[in-house]
C-alpha positions, -999 to +999 in steps of 0.1 A: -696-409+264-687-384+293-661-354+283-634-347+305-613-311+308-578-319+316-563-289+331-524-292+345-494-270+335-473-299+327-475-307+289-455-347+299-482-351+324-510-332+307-505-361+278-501-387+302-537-385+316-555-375+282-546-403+262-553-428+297-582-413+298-587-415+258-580-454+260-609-457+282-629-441+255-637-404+276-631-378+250-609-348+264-604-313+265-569-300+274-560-265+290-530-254+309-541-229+337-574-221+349-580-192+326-572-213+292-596-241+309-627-208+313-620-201+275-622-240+267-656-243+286-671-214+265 
């Protein structure tokens, strides 16, 4: 199974794609800026 970071500012959108990408069985990681997505990836 492949893990995904979703990183977008917009929470509506943000949702949108994790749980799409949930349904196809990816797990996810969310973060909403860059920086949040460096602190995620450590």
């Amino acid at each position: 199974m492949f893990n995904i970071l979703v990183v977008e500012d917009d929470k509506n959108l943000r949702k949108l794609i994790t749980i799409c990408l949930n349904k196809n069985n990816y797990n996810t990681y969310e973060a909403t800026n860059g920086v949040e997505a460096l602190q995620v990836l450590d």
